[in-house]
C-alpha positions as CSV (number, residue, x, y, z in Angstrom):
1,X,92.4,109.9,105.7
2,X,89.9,108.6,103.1
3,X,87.5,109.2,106.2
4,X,88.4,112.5,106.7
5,X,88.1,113.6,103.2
6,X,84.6,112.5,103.3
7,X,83.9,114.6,106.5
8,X,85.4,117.5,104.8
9,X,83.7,117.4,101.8
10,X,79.9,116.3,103.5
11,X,80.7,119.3,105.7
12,X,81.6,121.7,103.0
13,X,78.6,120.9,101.5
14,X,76.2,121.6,104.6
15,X,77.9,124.8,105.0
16,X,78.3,125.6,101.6
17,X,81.9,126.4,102.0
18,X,83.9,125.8,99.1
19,X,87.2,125.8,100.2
20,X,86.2,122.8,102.4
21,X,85.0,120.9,99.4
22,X,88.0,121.8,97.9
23,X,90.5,120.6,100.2
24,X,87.7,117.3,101.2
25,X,88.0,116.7,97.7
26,X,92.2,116.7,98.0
27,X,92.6,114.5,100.8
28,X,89.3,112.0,99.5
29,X,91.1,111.5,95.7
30,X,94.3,109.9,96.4
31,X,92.7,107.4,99.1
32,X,90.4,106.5,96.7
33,X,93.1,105.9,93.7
34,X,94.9,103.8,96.3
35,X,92.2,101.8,97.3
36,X,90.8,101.4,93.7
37,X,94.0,100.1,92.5
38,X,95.1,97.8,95.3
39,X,91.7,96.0,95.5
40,X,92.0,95.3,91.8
41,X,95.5,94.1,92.6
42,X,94.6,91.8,96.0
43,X,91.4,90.1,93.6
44,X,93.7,89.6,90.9
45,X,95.9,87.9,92.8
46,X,93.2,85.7,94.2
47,X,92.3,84.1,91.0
48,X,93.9,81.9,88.5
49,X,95.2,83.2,85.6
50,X,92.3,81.1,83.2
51,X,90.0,83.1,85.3
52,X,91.4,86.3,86.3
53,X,89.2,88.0,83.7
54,X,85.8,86.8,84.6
55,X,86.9,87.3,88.1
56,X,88.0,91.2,87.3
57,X,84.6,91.4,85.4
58,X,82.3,90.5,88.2
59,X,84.0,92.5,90.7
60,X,83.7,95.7,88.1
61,X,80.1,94.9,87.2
62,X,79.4,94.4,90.9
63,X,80.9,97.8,91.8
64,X,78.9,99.4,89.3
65,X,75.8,98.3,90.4
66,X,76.5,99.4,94.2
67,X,77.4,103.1,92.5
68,X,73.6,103.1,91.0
69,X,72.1,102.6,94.4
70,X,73.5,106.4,95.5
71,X,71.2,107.8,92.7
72,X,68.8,105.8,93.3
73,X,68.5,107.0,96.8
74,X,68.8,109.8,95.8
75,X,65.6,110.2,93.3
76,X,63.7,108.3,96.4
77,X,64.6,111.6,98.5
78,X,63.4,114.0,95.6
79,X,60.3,112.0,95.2
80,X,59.4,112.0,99.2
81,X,60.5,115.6,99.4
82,X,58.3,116.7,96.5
83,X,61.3,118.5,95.4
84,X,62.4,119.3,91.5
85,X,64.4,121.8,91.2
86,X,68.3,123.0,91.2
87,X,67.6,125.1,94.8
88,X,70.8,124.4,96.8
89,X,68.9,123.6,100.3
90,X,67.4,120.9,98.8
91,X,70.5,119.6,97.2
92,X,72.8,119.7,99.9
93,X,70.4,116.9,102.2
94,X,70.6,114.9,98.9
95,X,74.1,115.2,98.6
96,X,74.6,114.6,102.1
97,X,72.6,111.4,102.8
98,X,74.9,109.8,100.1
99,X,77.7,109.5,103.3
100,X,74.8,107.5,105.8
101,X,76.4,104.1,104.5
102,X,79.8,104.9,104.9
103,X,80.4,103.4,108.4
104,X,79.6,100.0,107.2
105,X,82.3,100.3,104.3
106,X,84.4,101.2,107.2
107,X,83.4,98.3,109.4
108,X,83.5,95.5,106.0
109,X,87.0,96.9,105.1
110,X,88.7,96.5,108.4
111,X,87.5,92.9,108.4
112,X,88.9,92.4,104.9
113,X,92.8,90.0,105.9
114,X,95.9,90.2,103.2
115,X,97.0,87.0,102.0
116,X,99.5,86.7,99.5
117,X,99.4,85.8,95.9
118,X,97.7,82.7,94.6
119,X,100.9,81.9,92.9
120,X,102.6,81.4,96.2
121,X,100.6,79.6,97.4
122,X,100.5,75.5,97.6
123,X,97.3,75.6,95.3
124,X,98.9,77.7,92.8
125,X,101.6,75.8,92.1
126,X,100.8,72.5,92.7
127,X,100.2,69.7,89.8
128,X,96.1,71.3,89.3
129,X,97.3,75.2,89.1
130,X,95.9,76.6,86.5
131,X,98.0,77.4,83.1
132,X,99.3,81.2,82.9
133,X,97.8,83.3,79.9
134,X,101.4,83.8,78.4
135,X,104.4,81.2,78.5
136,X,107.3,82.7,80.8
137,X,109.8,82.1,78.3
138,X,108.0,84.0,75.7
139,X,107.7,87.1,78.6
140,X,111.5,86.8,79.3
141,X,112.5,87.3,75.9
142,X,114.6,90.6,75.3
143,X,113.8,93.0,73.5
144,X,116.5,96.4,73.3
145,X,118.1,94.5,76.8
146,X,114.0,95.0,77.8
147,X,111.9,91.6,78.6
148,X,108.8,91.5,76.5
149,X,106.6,91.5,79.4
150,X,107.2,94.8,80.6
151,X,107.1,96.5,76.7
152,X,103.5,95.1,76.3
153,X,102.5,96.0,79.9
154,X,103.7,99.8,79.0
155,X,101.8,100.0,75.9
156,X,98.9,98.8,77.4
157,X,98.9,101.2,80.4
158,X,100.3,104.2,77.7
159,X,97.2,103.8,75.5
160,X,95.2,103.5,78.7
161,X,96.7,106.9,79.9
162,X,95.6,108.6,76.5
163,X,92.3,107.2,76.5
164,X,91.5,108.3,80.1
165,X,93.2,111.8,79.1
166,X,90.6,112.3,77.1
167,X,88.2,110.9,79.0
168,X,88.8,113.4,81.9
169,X,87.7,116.5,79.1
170,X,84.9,115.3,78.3
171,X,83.1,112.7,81.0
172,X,82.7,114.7,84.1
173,X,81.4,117.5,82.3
174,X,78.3,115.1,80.5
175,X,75.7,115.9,83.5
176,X,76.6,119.6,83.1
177,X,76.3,118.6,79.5
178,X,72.8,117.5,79.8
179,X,71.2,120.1,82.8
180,X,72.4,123.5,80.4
181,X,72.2,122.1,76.7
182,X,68.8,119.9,77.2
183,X,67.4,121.4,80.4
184,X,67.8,118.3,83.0
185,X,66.2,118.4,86.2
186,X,67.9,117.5,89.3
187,X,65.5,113.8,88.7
188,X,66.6,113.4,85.1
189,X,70.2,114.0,86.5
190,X,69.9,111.2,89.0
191,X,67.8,109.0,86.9
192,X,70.7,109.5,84.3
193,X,73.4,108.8,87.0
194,X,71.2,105.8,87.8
195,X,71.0,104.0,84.3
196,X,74.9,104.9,83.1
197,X,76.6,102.9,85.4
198,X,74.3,99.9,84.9
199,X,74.6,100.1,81.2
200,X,78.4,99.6,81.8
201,X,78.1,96.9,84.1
202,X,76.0,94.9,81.8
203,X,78.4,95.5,79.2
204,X,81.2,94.6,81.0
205,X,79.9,91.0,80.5
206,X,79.1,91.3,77.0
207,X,82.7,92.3,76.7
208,X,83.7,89.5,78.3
209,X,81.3,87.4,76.2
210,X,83.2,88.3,73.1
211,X,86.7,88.3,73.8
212,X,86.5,84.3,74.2
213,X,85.2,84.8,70.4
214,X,87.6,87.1,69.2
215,X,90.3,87.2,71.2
216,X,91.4,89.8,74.6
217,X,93.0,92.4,72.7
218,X,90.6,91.9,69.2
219,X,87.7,92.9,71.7
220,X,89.3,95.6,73.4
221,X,90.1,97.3,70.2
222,X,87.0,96.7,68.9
223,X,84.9,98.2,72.0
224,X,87.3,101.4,72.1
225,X,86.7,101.9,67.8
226,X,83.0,101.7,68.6
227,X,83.0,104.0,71.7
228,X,85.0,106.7,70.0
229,X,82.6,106.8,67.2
230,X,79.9,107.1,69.3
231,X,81.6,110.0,70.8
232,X,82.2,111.8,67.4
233,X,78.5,111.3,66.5
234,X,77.5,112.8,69.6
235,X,79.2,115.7,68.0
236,X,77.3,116.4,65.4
237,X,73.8,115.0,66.8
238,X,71.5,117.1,68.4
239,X,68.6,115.4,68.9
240,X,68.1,114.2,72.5
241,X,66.3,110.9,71.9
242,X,69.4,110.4,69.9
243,X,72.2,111.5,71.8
244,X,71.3,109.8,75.0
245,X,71.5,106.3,73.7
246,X,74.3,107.4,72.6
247,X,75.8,108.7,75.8
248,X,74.9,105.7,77.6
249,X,76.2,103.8,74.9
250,X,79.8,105.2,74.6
251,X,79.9,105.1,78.0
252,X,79.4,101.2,78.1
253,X,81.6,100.4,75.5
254,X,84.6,102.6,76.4
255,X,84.5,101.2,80.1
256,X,83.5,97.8,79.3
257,X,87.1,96.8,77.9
258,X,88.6,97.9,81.6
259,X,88.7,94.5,83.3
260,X,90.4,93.0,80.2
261,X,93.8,95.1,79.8
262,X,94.1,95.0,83.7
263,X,93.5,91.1,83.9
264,X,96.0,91.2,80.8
265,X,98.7,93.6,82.4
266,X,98.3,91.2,85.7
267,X,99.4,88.3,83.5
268,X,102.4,90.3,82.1
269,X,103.4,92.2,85.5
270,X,105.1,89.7,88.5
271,X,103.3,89.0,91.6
272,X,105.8,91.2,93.5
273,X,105.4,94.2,91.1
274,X,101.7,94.4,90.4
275,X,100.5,96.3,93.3
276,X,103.5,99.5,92.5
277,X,102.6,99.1,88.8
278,X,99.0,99.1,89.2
279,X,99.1,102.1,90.8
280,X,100.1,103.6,87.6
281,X,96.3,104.1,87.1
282,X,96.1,106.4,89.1
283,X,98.1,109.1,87.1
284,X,95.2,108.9,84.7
C-alpha cells in the first residue's frame, strides 16, 4: 500500500491531476505513520534501557540526514537544468526523481527479520543486563487504582499531542512562508529544505549531550521553552537574516527533545504494549 500511495501521488504529479495526489496522499500517510512508529518501537526494543536514548538519537539523526539528500538532489537537478523558477514542467521532473530510490527501500526493508524484545531475551535478563531507567516497584505503584507508569506515559504523549497540534498550523506552511513573504526561489526552497533537517539532526545530539547534565525531562523542558520563544520572536521579526536563524533554530530545538520522551515512554510502557501505544503518535 505504502507503495501504491507513492505511485499515485508520482503519477498525479506527472499528470497534474489533483485528485490523484489527493487520494496518493491518503493511502501514502497512514503507511508511513505505521512504519514511523513501529521502527521506533522494534530499535527500542533492541537496546538496553542505559542506552535506549543514544540509540533512539542516532537512528533520528541518521534519518534526518538521509531526508537532506532529497533536496539535495534536487538543487543538483535545478542546477544541471539551468532552471530557477516556480514553472510547473520543471517542477514536476524534480518532484518526480525524488521516487528513483524507492525500490531499494523496498528491497532493504523486506530483508529487515522481527525478533523480539531485548528483555526476552537470554541477554536481557541474564546477571550483565543492563539496569531499567525506573525501578518496577516504583512503576507499579497506584495511583486512583492507576499504576504510575501509565499516568506519566499519558502525560508525556498528551503534551506531545499539544505540541504537535500546533506544530501541524504552523510547520508545513514555513516554505510557503518563505516563497510569498520573502520571495524564495525554487533553489532557496530546496537549499532551505536541505539545511533544516541537518540542523535538527545535529541538535538531536546536543540534546542528548545535555540531558546527562541536567537530567531527561530538565532538557526536554528546557529545549521546548527555547523553541517556543523562538517561534513568538519570529512573530514580531521581520528581518530575513534574522528570521531564518531563527526558523532553523526553532526547528532544531523543538524536534531535538523527540528521541528523549519516546526512549522515556519505552521505559514506562511494557514490552507487550509499546508497539499499540506507540502508535498513539500517529494521532498527532
Amino acid at each position: 500500500f505504502w507503495t501504491l500511495g507513492l505511485c499515485l501521488v508520482v503519477l498525479g504529479v506527472v499528470v497534474q491531476s489533483v485528485p490523484l495526489m489527493f487520494a496518493g496522499i491518503a493511502v501514502w500517510a497512514p503507511c508511513s505513520q505505521c512504519w514511523n512508529s513501529t521502527a521506533q518501537v522494534v530499535v527500542g526494543d533492541s537496546a538496553p534501557p542505559s542506552s535506549r536514548t543514544k540509540v533512539l538519537s542516532n537512528m533520528t539523526s541518521l534519518r534526518l540526514v538521509g531526508s537532506a539528500v532529497g533536496p539535495l538532489l534536487q538543487i543538483v537537478m535545478l542546477l544541471a537544468m539551468n532552471q530557477n523558477h516556480w514553472g510547473s514542467s520543471v517542477l514536476r521532473a524534480v518532484i518526480s526523481a525524488g521516487s528513483v530510490l524507492w525500490p531499494g527501500v523496498l528491497i532493504w526493508t523486506l530483508k529487515l527479520q522481527d525478533l523480539p524484545p531485548l528483555e526476552k531475551t537470554p541477554a536481557g535478563t541474564g546477571r550483565g543486563a543492563a539496569q531499567p531507567t525506573f525501578l518496577p516497584s516504583d512503576l507499579a505503584r497506584p495511583v486512583c487504582g492507576i499504576p504510575v507508569r501509565w499516568w506519566l506515559a499519558g502525560t508525556l504523549e498528551l503534551v506531545s499531542f499539544v505540541t504537535c497540534i500546533g506544530a501541524g498550523m504552523t510547520v508545513k506552511f514555513f516554505p510557503l512562508f518563505f516563497r510569498v513573504d520573502y520571495g524564495f526561489t525554487p533553489l532557496e526552497v530546496c537549499a532551505l529544505s536541505l539545511v533544516y533537517p541537518l540542523s535538527i539532526a545535529s541538535m538531536v545530539q546536543v540534546c542528548r549531550k545535555v540531558s546527562k547534565h541536567l537530567g531527561k525531562l530538565n532538557a526536554v523542558v528546557l529545549f521546548h521553552v527555547l523553541g517556543t520563544g523562538c517561534l513568538w520572536a519570529m512573530c514580531y521579526l521581520r528581518s530575513l537574516y534574522v528570521v531564518l536563524p531563527l526558523y532553523l533554530l526553532r526547528g532544531a530545538l523543538m524536534n531535538a527533545r523527540g528521541p528523549i520522551v519516546r526512549a522515556l515512554i519505552m521505559d514506562l510502557v511494557t514490552t507487550d504494549m509499546r508497539g499499540r501505544w506507540n502508535s498513539i503518535q500517529s494521532f498527532s
